[in-house]
C-alpha positions in Angstrom: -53.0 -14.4 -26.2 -49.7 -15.5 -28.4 -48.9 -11.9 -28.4 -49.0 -12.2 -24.7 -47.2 -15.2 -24.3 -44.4 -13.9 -26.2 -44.1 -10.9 -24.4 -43.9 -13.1 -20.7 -40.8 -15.1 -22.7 -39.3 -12.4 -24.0 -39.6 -10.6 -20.1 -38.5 -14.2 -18.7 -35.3 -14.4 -21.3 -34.5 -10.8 -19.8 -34.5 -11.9 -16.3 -32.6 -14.8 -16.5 -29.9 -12.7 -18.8 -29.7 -10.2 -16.5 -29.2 -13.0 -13.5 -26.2 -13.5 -15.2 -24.3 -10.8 -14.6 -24.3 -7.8 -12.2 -23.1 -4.0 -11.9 -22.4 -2.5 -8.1 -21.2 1.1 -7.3 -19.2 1.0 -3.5 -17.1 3.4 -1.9 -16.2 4.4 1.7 -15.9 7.7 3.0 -13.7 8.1 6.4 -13.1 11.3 8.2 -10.3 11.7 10.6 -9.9 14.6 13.6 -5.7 14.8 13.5 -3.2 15.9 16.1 0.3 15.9 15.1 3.2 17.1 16.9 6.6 17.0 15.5 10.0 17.3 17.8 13.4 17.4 15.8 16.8 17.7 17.5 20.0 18.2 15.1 23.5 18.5 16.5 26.3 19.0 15.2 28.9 16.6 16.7 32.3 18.3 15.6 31.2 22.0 15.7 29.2 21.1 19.2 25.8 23.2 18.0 22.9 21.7 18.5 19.3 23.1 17.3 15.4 21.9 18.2 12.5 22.4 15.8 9.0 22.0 16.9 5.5 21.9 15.0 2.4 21.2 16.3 -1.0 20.7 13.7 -4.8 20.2 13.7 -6.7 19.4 10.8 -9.7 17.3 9.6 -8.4 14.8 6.9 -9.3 11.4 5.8 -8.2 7.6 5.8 -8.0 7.3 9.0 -9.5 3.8 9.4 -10.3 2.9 5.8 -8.9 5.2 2.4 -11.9 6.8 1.0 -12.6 5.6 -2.6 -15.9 5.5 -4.8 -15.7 2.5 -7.4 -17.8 0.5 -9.9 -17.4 -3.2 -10.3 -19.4 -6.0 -12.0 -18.9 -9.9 -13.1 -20.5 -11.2 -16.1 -21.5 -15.6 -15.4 -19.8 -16.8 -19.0 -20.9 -20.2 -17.9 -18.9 -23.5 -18.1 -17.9 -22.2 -14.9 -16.3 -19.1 -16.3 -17.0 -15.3 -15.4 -15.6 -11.6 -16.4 -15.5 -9.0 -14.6 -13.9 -5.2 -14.2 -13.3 -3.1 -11.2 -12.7 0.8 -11.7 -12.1 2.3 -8.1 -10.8 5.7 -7.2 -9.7 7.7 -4.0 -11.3 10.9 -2.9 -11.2 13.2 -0.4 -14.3 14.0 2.0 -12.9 16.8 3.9 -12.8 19.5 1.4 -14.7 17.2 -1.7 -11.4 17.1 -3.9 -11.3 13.9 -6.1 -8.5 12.3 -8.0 -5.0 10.9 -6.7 -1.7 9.9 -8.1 -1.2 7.0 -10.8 1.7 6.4 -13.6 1.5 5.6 -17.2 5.0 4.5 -17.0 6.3 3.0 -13.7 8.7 5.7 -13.4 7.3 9.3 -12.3 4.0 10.4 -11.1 2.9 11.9 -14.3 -0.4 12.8 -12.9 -0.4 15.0 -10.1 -3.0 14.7 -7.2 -6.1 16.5 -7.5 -6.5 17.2 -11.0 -9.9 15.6 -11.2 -11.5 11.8 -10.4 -9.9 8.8 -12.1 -9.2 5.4 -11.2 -5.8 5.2 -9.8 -6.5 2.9 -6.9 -7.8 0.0 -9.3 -8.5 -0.1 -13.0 -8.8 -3.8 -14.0 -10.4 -6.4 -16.7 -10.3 -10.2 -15.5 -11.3 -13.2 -16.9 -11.6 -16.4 -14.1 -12.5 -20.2 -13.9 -11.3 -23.2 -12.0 -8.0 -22.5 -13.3 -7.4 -19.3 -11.4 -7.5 -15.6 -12.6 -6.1 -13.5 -15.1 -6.4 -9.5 -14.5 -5.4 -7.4 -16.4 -4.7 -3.1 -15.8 -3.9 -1.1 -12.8 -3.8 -2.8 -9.5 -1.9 -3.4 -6.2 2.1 -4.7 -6.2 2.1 -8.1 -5.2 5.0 -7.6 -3.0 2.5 -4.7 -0.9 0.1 -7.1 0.3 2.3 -8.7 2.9 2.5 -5.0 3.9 -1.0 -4.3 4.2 -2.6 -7.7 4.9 -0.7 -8.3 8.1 -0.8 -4.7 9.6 -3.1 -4.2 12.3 -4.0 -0.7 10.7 -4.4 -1.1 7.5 -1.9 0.7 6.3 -4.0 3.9 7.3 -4.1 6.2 9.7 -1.6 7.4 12.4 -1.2 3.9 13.6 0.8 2.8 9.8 2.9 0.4 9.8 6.7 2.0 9.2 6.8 -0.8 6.6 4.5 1.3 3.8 6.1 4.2 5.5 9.7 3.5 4.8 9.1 1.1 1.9 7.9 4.4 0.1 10.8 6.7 1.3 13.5 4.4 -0.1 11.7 4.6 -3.7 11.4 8.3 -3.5 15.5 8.9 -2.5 15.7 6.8 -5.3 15.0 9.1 -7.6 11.3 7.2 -8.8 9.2 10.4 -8.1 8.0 12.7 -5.4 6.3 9.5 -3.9 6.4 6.1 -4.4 5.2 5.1 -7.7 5.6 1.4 -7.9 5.5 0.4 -3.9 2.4 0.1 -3.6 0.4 -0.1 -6.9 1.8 -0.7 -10.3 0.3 0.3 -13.9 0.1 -1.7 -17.1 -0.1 -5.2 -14.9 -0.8 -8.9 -16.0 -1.2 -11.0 -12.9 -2.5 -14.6 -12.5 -3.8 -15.9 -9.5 -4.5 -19.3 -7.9 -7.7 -21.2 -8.0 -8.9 -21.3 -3.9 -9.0 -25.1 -4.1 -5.3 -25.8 -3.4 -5.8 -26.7 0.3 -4.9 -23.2 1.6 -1.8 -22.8 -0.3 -2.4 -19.6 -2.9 -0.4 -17.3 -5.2 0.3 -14.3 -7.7 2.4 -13.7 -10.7 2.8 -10.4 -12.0 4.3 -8.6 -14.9 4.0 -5.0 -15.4 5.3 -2.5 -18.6 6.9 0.7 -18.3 5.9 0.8 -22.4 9.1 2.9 -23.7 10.0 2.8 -27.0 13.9 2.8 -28.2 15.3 6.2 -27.0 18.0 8.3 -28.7 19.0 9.1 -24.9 18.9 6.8 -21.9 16.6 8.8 -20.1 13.7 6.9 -21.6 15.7 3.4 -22.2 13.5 0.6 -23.6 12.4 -1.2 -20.2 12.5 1.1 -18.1 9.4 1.0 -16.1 9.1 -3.3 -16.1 9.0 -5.5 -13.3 7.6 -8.6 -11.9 6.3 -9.7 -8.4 5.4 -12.5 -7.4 3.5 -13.5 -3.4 2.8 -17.1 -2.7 1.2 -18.2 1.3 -0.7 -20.9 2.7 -3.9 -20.2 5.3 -5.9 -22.3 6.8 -7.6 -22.4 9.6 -6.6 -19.5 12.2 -3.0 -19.6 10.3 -1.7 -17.6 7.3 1.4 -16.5 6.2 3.3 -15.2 3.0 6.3 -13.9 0.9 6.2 -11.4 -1.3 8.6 -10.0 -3.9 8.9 -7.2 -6.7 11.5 -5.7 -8.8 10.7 -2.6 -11.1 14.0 -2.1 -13.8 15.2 1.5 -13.9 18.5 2.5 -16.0 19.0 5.5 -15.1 18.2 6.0 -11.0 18.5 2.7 -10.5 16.6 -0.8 -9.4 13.7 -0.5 -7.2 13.2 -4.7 -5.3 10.9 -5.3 -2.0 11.1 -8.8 -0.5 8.5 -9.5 2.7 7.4 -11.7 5.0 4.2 -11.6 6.7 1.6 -13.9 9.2 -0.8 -14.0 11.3 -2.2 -16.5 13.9 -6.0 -16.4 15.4 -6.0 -17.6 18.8 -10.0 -16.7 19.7 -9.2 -14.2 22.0 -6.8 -12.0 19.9 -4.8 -12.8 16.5 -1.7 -11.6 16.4 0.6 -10.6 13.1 3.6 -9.8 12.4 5.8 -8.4 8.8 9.3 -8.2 7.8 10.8 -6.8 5.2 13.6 -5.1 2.9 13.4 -2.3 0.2 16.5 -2.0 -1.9 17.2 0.7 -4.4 20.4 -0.1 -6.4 22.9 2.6 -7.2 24.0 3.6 -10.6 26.4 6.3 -8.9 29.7 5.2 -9.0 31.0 5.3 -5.3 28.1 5.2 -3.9 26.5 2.2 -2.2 22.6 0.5 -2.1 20.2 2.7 -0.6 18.5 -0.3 2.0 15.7 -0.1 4.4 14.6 -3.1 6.1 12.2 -3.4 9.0 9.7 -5.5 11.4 5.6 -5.1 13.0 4.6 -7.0 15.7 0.8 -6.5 15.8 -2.7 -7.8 17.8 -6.0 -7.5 17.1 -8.7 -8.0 20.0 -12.1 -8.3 19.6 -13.5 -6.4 22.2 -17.5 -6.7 22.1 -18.9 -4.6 19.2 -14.9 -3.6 18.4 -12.3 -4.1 18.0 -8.7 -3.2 19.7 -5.7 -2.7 17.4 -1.9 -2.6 18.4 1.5 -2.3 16.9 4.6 -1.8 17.8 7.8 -1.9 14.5 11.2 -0.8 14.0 12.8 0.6 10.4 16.5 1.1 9.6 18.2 2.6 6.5 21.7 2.6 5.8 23.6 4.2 2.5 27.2 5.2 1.8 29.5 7.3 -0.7 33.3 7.8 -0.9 32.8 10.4 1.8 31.0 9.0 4.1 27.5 7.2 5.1 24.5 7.6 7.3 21.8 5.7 9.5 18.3 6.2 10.3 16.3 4.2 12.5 12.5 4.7 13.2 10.8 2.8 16.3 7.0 3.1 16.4 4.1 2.5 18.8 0.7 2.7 18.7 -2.6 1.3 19.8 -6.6 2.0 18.7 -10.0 1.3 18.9 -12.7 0.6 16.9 -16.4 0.1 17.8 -18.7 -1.2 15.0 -22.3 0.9 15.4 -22.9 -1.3 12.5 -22.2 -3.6 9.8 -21.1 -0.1 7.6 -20.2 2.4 10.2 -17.6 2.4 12.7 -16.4 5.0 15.0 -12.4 5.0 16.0 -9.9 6.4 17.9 -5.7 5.7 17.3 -3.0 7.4 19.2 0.9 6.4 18.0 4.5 7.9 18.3 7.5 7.6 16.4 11.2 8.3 17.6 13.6 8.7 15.0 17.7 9.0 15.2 19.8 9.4 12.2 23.6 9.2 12.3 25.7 10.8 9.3 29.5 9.8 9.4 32.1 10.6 7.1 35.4 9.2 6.2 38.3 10.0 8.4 36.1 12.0 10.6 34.1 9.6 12.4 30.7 11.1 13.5 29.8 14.1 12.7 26.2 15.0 13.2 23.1 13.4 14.5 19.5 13.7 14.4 16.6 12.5 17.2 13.2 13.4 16.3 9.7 12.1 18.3 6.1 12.4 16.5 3.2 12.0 18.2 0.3 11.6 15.8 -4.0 11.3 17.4 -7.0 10.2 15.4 -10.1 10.2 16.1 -12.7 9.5 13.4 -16.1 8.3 11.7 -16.2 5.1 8.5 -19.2 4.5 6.7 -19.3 2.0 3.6 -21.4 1.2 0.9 
């Protein structure tokens, strides 16, 4: 009988340390049907040639609706009001099974390369939490990129993406930080703090990030290259919300990398609507040669339509540069509107159709215009989410 007692305490001490604290695996796994079509029109203003290009492809791919990830993430009750937790969450891709996607050690360069097996590049984080806020700590979104995700009617996925993440992305990479962005949308090596939700709908993040090189002999590598700070601070309440979002990541050698952005959105019942602005600077360390900017606006609605939902957009994206010989334009309008219908609380069907025009305009000194460049894509979706 005491034997048996002490085994139902022992059992009961179990239970209620295990209520404590909790492990879930998640993931979603989207598959898109894609049409693209690409139109490109180049002419040569002073030699009077002019020359179309045209590409048309069909493929199954993913992230059409949601980005396709498989993750782990638990919380650990410290008590006193405290908890810990950790969230390790990676991308994958459903179409052809491949696993594994960019990250950076550094801030700098995509040192890993896509595809060269599963890891956690779309969050690896430790955080500590209590009614004073939140401290995480590891791998994580830019503060600066959830004004760019938050407040887009798609998600920054699919064909309907806002030409915020699109161009935000572009500037870093003419930059010189990589063969994509590296710092745009997530950074590595991050400590953030976040609010407590008590503060009457006002909320806000801190960041500071490492690009963790030591002293170089060269300045390829020079100490700090690779920090940065953000920083995003908004108030919603109600059907209101709205917030500004900054970044900077240091780089000595190809220069600065800073995103400032506004975004909102109101809930009216019947639709909310959103809209973003923003500006993506990378500083010059030529000499001669200007700021490589980009700066652009979303107008956006979502209507609930039944068991959907229908999702709009429409956004415009300049970006302007200059050298002793000359400078160029590029402007981007884009358009597009979707539908999704919830079969349930996990799986959605969905269907987005969007086009962007683009005209560049390259002058140079003396000369005046001297080419230009008018491109149209046409981009469909149609495609299947499940969560879990």
């Amino acid at each position: 009988m005491k034997k048996s007692l002490i085994a139902l305490a022992v059992m009961a001490a179990a239970g209620a340390a295990s209520a404590q604290s909790s492990v879930t695996l998640f993931g979603t796994v989207d598959l898109t049907l894609n049409r693209t079509s690409d139109r490109a029109t180049v002419t040569d203003t002073v030699g009077g040639t002019s020359v179309t290009a045209r590409s048309r492809l069909t493929q199954l791919t993913n992230n059409g609706y949601n980005s396709s990830r498989l993750g782990f993430r638990g919380t650990e009750d410290l008590g006193g009001g405290m908890s810990a937790s950790f969230w390790l969450e990676g991308d994958f891709k459903p179409d052809d099974g491949r696993a594994g996607g960019r990250t950076s050690s550094d801030n700098r360069t995509n040192n890993v390369q896509p595809n060269t097996g599963f890891n956690f590049n779309r969050r690896s984080t430790l955080s500590l939490a209590g009614g004073w806020g939140e401290v995480r700590l590891g791998r994580d979104f830019n503060p600066s990129y959830y004004n760019v995700t938050v407040f887009d009617p798609f998600g920054t996925n699919g064909a309907g993406t806002t030409l915020l993440a699109i161009g935000g992305q572009a500037v870093e990479t003419l930059g010189g930080f990589g063969t994509s962005g590296v710092t745009f949308v997530r950074v590595s090596n991050q400590i953030s703090y976040f609010t407590p939700a008590n503060l009457g709908g006002f909320y806000g993040q801190a960041s500071y990030w490492f690009g963790e090189q030591a002293t170089p002999a060269t300045p390829a590598n020079r100490e700090g290259d690779g920090n940065g700070f953000g920083l995003r601070a908004g108030y919603g309440a109600g059907p209101f919300n709205v917030a500004l979002g900054y970044s900077r990541t240091e780089n000595d050698v190809n220069g600065d990398f800073r995103v400032w952005n506004l975004g909102g959105s109101w809930d009216f019942g019947v639709a909310r609507a959103l809209f973003q602005y923003g500006n993506d600077r990378h500083d010059s360390v030529v000499a001669g040669q200007s700021d490589l900017n980009g700066k652009g606006w979303t107008l956006g609605a979502l209507v609930p339509v039944g068991a959907g939902e229908i999702r709009a957009s429409y956004g415009q994206y300049r970006t302007t540069e200059s050298d002793a010989f000359g400078s160029f334009r590029d402007r981007a309008r884009k358009i597009a509107i979707g539908y999704v219908h919830n079969l349930s609380k996990r799986t959605a069907l969905y269907a987005t159709a969007a086009q962007t025009r683009v005209r560049g305009t390259e002058t140079a000194v003396g000369v005046g215009t001297v080419g230009t460049e008018n491109g149209r894509t046409t981009a469909f979706d149609l495609g299947i989410r499940h969560a879990f």
